[in-house]
DSSP file (Angstrom, degrees, kcal/mol; ACC not computed):
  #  RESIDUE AA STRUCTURE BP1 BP2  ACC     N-H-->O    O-->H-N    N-H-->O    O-->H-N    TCO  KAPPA ALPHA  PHI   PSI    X-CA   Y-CA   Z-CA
    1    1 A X    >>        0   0    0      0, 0.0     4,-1.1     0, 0.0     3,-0.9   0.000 360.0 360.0 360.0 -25.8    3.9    0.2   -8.8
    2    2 A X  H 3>  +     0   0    0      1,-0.3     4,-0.8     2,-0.2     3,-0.2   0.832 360.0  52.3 -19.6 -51.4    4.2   -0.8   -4.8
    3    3 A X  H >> S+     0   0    0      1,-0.3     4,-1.3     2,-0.2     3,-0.6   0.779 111.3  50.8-102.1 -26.1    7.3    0.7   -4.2
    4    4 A X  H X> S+     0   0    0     -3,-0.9     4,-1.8     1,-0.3     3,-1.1   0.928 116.3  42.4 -85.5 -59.9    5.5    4.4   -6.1
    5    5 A X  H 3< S+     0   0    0     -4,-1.1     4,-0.5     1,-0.3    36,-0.4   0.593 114.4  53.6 -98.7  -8.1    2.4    4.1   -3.7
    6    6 A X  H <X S+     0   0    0     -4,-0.8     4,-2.2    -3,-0.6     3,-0.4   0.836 107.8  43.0 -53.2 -58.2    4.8    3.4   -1.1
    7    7 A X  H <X S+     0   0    0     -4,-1.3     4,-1.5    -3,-1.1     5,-0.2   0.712 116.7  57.7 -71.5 -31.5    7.4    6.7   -1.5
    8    8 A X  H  < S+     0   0    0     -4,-1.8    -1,-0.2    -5,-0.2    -2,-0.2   0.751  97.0  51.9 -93.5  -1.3    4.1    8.4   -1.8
    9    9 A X  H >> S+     0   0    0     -4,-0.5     4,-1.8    -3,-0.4     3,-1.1   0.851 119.5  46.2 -95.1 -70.9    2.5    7.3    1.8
   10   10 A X  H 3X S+     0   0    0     -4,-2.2     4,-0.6     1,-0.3    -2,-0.2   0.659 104.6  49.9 -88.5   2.5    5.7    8.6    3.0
   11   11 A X  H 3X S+     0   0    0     -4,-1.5     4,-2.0     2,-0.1    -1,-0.3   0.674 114.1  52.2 -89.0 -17.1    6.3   11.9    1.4
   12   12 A X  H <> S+     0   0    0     -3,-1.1     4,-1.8    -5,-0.2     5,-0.3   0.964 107.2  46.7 -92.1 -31.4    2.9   12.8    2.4
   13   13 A X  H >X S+     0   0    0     -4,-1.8     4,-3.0     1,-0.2     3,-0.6   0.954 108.7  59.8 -75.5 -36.7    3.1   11.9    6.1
   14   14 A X  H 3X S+     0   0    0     -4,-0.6     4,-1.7    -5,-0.3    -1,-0.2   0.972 114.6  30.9 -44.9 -61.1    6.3   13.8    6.1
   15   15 A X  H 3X S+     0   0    0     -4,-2.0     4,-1.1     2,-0.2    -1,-0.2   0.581 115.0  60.3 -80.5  -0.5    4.5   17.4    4.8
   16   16 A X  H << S+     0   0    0     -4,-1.8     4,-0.5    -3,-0.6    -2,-0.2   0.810 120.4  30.8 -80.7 -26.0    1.0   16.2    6.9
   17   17 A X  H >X S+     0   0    0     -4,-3.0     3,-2.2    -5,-0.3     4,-0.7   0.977 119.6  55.1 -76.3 -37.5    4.0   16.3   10.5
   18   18 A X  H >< S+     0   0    0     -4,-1.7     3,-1.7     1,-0.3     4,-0.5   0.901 109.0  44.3 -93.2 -41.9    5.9   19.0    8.7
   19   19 A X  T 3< S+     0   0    0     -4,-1.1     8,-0.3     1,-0.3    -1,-0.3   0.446  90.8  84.4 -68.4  -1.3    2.6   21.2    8.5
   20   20 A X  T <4 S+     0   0    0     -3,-2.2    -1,-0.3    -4,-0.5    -2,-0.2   0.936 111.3  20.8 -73.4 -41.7    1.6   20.5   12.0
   21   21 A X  S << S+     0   0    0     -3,-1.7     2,-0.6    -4,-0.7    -2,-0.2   0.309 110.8  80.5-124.1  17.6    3.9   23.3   12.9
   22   22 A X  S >  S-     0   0    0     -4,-0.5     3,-0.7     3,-0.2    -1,-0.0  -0.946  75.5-144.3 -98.4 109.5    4.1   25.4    9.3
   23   23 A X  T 3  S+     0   0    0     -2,-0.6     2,-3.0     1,-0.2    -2,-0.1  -0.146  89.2  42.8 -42.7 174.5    1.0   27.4    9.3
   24   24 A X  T 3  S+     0   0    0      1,-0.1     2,-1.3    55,-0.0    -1,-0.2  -0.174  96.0 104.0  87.1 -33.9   -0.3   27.6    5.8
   25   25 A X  S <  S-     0   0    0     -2,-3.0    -3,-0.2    -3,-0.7    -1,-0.1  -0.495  74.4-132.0 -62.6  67.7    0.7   24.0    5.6
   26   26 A X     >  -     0   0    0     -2,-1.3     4,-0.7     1,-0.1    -7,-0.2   0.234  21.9-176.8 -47.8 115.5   -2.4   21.5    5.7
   27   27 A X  H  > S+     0   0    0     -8,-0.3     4,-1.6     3,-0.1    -1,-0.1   0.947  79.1  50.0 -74.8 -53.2   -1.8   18.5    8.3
   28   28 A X  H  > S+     0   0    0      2,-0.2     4,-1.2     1,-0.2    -1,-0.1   0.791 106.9  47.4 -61.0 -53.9   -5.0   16.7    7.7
   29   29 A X  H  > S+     0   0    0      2,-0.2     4,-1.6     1,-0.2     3,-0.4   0.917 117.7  42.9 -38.0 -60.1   -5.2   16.3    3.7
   30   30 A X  H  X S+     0   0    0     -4,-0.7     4,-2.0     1,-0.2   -14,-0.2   0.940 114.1  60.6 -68.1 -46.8   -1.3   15.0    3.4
   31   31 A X  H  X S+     0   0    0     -4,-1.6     4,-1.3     2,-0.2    -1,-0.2   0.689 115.0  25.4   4.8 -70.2   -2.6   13.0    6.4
   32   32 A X  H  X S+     0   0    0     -4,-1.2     4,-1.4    -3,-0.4     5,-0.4   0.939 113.0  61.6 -81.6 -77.8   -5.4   11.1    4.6
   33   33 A X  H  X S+     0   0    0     -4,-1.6     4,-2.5     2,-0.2     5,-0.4   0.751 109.0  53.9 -28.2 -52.7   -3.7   11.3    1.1
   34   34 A X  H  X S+     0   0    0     -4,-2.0     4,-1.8    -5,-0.2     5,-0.4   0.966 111.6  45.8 -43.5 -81.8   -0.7    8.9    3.7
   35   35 A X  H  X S+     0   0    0     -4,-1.3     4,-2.3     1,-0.3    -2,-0.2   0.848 106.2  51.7 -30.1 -58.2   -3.3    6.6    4.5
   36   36 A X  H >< S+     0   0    0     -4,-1.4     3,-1.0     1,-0.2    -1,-0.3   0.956 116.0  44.1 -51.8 -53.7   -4.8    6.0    1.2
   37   37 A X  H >X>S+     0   0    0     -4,-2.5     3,-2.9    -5,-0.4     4,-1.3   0.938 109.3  55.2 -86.2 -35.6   -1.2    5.1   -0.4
   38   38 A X  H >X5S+     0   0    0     -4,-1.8     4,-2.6    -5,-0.4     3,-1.4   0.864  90.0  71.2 -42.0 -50.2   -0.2    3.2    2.2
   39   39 A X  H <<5S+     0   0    0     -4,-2.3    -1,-0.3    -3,-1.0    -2,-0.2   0.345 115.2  27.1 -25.9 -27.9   -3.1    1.2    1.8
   40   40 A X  H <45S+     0   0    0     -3,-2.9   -35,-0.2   -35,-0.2    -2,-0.2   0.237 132.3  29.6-129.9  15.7   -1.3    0.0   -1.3
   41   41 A X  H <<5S+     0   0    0     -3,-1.4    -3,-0.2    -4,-1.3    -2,-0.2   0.228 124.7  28.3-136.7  13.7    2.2    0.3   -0.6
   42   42 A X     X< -     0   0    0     -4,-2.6     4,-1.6    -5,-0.5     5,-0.2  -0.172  53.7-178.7-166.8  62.3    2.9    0.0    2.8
   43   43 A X  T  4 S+     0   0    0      1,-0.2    -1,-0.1     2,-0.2    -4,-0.1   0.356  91.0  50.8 -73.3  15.1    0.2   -2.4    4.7
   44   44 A X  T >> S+     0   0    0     -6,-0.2     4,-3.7     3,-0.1     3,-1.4   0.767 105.3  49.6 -55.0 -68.9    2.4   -1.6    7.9
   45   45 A X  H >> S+     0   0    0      1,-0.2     3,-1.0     2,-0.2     4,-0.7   0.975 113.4  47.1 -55.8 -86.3    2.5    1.9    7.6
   46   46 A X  H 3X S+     0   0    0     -4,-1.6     4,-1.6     1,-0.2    -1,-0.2   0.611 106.7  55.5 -31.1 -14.8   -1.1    2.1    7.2
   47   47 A X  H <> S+     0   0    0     -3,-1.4     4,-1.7    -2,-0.3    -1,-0.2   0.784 106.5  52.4-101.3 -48.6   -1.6   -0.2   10.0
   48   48 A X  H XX S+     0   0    0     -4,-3.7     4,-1.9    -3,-1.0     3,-0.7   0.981 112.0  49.7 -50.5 -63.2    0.5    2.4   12.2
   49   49 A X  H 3< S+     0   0    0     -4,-0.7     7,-0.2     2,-0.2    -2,-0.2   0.965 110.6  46.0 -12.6 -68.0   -1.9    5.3   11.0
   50   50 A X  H 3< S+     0   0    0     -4,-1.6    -1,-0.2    -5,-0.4    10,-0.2   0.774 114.4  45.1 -82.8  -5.0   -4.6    3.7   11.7
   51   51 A X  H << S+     0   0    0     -4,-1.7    -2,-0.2    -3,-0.7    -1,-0.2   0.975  90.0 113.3 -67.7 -73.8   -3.3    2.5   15.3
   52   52 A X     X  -     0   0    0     -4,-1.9     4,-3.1    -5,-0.1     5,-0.4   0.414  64.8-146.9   1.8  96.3   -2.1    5.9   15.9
   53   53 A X  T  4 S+     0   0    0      1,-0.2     4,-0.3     2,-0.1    -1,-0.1   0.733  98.7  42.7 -49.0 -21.7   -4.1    8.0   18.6
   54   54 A X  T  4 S+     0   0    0      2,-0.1     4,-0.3     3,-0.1    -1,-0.2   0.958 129.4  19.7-100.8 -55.1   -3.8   11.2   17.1
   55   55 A X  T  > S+     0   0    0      1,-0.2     4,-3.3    -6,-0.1     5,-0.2   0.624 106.5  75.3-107.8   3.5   -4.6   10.2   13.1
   56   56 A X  H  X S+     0   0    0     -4,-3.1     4,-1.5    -7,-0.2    -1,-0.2   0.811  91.0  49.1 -57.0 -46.5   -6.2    7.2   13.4
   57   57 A X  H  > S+     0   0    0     -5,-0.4     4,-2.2    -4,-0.3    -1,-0.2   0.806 115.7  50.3 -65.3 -31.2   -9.7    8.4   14.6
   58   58 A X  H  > S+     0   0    0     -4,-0.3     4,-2.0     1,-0.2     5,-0.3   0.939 110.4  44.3 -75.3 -35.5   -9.6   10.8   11.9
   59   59 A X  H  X S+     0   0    0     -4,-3.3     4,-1.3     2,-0.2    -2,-0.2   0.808 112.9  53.8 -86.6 -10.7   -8.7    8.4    9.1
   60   60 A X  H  X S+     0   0    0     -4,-1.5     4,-1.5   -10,-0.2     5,-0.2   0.988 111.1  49.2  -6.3 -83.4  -11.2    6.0   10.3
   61   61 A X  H >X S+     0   0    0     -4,-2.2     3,-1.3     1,-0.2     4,-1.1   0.743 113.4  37.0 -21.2 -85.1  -13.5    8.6   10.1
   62   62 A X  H 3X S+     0   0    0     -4,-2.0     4,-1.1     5,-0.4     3,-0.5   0.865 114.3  65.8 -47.9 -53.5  -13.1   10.1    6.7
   63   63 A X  H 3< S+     0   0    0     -4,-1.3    -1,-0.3    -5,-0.3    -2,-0.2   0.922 118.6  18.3 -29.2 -55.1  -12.5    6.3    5.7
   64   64 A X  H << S+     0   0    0     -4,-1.5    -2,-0.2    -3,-1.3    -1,-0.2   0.589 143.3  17.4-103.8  -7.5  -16.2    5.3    6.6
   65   65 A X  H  < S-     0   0    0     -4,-1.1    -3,-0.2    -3,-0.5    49,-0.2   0.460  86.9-121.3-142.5 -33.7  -18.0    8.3    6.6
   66   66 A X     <  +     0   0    0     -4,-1.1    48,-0.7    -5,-0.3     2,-0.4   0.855  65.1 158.2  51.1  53.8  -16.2   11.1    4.8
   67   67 A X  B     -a  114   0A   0     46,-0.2    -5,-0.4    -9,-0.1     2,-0.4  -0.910  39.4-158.4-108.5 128.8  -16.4   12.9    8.0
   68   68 A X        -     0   0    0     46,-2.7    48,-0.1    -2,-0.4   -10,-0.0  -0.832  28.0-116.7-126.0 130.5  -14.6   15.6    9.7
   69   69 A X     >  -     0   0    0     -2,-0.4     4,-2.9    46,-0.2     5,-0.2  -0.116  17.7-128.9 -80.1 163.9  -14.6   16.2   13.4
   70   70 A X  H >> S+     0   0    0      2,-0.2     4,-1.4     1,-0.2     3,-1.0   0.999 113.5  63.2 -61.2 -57.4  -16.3   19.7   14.7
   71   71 A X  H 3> S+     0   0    0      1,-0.3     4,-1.0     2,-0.2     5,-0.4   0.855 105.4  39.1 -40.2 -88.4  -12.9   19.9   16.5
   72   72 A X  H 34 S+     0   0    0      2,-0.2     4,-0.5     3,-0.1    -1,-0.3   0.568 110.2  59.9 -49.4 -22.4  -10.8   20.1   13.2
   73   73 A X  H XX>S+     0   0    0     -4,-2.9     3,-1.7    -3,-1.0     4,-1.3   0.895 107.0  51.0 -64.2 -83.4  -13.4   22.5   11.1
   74   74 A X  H 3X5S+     0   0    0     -4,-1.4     4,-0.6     1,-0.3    -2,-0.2   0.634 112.0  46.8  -1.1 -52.9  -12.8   24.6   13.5
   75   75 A X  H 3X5S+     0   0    0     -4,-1.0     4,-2.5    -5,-0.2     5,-0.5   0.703 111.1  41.6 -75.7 -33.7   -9.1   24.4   13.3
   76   76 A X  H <45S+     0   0    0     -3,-1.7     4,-0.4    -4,-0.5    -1,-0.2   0.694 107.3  59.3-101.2  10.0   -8.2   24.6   10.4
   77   77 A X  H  X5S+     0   0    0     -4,-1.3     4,-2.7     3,-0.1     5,-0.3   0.574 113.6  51.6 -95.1 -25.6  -11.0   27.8    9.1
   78   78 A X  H  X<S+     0   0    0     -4,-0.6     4,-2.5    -5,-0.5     5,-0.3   0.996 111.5  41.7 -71.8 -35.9   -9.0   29.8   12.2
   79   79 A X  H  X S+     0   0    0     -4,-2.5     4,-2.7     2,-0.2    -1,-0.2   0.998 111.0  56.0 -78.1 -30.0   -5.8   28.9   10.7
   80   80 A X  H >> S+     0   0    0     -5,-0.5     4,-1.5    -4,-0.4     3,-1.5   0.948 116.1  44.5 -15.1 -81.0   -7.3   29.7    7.2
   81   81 A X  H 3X S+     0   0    0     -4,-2.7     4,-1.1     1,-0.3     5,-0.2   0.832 106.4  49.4 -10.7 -77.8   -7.9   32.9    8.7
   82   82 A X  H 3X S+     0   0    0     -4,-2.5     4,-0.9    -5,-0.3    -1,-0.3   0.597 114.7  48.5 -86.7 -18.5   -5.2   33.6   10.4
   83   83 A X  H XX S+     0   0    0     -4,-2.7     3,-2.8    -3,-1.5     4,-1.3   0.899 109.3  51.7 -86.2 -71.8   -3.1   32.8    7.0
   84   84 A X  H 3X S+     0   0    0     -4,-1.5     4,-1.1     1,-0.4    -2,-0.3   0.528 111.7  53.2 -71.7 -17.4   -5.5   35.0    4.7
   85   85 A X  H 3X S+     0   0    0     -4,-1.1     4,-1.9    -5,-0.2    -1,-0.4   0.910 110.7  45.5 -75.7 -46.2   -4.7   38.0    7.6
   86   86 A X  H XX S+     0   0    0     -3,-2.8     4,-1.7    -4,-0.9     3,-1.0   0.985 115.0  44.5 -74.5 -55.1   -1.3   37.5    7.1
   87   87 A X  H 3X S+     0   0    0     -4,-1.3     4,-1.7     1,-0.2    -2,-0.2   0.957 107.1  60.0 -51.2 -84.3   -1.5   37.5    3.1
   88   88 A X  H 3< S+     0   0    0     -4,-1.1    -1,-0.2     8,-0.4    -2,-0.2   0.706 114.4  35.2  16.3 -76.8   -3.7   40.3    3.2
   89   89 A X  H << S+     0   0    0     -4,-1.9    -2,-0.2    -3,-1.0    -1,-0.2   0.973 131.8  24.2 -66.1 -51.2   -0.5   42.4    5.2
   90   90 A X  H  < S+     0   0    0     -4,-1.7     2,-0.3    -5,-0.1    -2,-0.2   0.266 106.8  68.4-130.8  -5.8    2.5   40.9    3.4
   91   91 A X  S  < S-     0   0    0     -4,-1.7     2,-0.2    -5,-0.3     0, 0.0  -0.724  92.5 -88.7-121.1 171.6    1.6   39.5   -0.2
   92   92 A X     >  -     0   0    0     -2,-0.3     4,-1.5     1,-0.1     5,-0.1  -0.545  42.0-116.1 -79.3 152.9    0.7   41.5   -3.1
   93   93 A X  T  4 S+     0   0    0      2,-0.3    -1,-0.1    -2,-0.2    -2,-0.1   0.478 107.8  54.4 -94.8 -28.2   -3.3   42.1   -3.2
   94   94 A X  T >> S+     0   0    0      2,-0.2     3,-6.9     3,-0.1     4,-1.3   0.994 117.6  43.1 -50.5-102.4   -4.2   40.2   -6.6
   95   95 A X  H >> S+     0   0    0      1,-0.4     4,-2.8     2,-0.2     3,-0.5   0.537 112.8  47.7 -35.7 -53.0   -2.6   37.4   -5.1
   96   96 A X  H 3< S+     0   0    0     -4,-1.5    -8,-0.4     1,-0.2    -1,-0.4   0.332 107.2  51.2 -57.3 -18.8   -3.8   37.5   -1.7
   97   97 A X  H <> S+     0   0    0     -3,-6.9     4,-2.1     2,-0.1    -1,-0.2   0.536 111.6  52.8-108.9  -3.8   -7.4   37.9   -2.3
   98   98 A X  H <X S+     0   0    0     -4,-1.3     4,-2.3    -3,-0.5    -2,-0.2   0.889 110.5  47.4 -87.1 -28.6   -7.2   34.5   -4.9
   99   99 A X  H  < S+     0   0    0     -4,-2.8     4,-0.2    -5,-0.2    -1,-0.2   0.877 112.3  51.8 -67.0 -23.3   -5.6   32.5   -2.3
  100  100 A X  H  4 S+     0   0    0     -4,-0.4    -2,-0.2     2,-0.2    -1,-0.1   0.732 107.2  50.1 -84.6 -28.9   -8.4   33.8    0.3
  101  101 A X  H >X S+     0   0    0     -4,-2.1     4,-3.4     2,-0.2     3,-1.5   0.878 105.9  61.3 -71.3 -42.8  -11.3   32.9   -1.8
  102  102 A X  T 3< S+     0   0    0     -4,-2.3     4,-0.3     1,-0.3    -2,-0.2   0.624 108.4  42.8 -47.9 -17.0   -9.7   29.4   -2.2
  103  103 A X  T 34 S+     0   0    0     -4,-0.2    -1,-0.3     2,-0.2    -2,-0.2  -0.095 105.6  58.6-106.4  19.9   -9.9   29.0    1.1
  104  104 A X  T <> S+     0   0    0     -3,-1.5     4,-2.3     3,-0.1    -3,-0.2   0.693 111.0  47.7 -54.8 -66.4  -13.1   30.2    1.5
  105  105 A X  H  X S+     0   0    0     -4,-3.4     4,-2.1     2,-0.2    -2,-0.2   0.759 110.2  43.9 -20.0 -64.9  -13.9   27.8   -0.7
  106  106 A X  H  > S+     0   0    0     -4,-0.3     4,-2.9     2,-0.2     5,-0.5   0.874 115.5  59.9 -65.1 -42.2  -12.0   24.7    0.9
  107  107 A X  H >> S+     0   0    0      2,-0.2     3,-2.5     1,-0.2     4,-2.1   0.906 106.9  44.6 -26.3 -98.9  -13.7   26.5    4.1
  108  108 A X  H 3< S+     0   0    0     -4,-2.3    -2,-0.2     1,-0.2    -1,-0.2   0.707 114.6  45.7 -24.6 -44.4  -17.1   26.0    2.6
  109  109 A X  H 3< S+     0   0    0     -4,-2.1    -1,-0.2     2,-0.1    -2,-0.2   0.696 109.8  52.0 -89.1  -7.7  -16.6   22.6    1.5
  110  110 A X  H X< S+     0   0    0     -4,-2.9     3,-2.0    -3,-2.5    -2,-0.2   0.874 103.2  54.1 -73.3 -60.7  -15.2   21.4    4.5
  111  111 A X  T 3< S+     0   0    0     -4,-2.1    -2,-0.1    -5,-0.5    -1,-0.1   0.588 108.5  60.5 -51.3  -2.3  -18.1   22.7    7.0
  112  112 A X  T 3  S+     0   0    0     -5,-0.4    -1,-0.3     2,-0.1     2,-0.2   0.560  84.2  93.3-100.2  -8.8  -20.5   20.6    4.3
  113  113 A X  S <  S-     0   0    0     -3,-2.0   -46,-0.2     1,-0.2   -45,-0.2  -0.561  88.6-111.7 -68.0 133.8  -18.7   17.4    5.1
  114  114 A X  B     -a   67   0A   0    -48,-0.7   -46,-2.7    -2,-0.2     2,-0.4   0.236  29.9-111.1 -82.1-171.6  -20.4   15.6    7.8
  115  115 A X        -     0   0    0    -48,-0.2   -46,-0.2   -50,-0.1    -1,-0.1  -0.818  43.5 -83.3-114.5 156.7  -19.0   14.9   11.8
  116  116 A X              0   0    0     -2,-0.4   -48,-0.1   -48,-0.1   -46,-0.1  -0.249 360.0 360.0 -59.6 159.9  -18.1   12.2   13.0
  117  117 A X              0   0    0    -50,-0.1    -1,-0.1   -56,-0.1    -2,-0.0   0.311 360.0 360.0-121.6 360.0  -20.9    9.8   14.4
């Protein structure tokens, strides 16, 4: 079962890099979702995460706290936004207003998640 939680630690850091520059694409979830499996397939790779200036303070965080930096709410309701503007113009209207309340949603429940301390 290693080698599963293993493949899956790295398919997710692969779509948390690949979304760093796909809009629509969440970095931070496939991010943590890496960490977690790693944690039981790959105590290297986790150990790189969690050394890692860039995701390391964040999986820390969410690790001990289930805490989300001010920084990253922030980020990620403007790209929210900025995707639900774009659906809005270019997808069909049905569609477009169920993906925008789902992310309203993930919105909401993210700004209820505490900050880092």
């Amino acid at each position: 079962m290693r080698w599963a939680w293993w493949l899956l630690a790295w398919l997710a850091l692969g779509l948390g890099l690949i979304g760093i520059a796909l809009p629509g694409l969440p970095t931070v979830p496939f991010i943590l979702l890496s960490a977690y499996a790693a944690a039981r397939g790959s105590q290297r790779l986790h150990a790189w995460l969690l050394g890692n200036p860039h995701f390391g303070p964040m999986i820390r965080d969410w690790q001990a706290h289930g805490a989300v930096s001010r920084r990253a709410k922030w980020l990620a309701t403007a790209m929210m936004s900025v995707s639900g503007v774009f659906m809005l113009v270019f997808a069909p209207r049905v569609s477009a207003l169920i993906t925008i309340a789902c992310m309203a949603a993930v919105a909401l429940w993210l700004w209820r998640r505490p900050e880092r301390h």
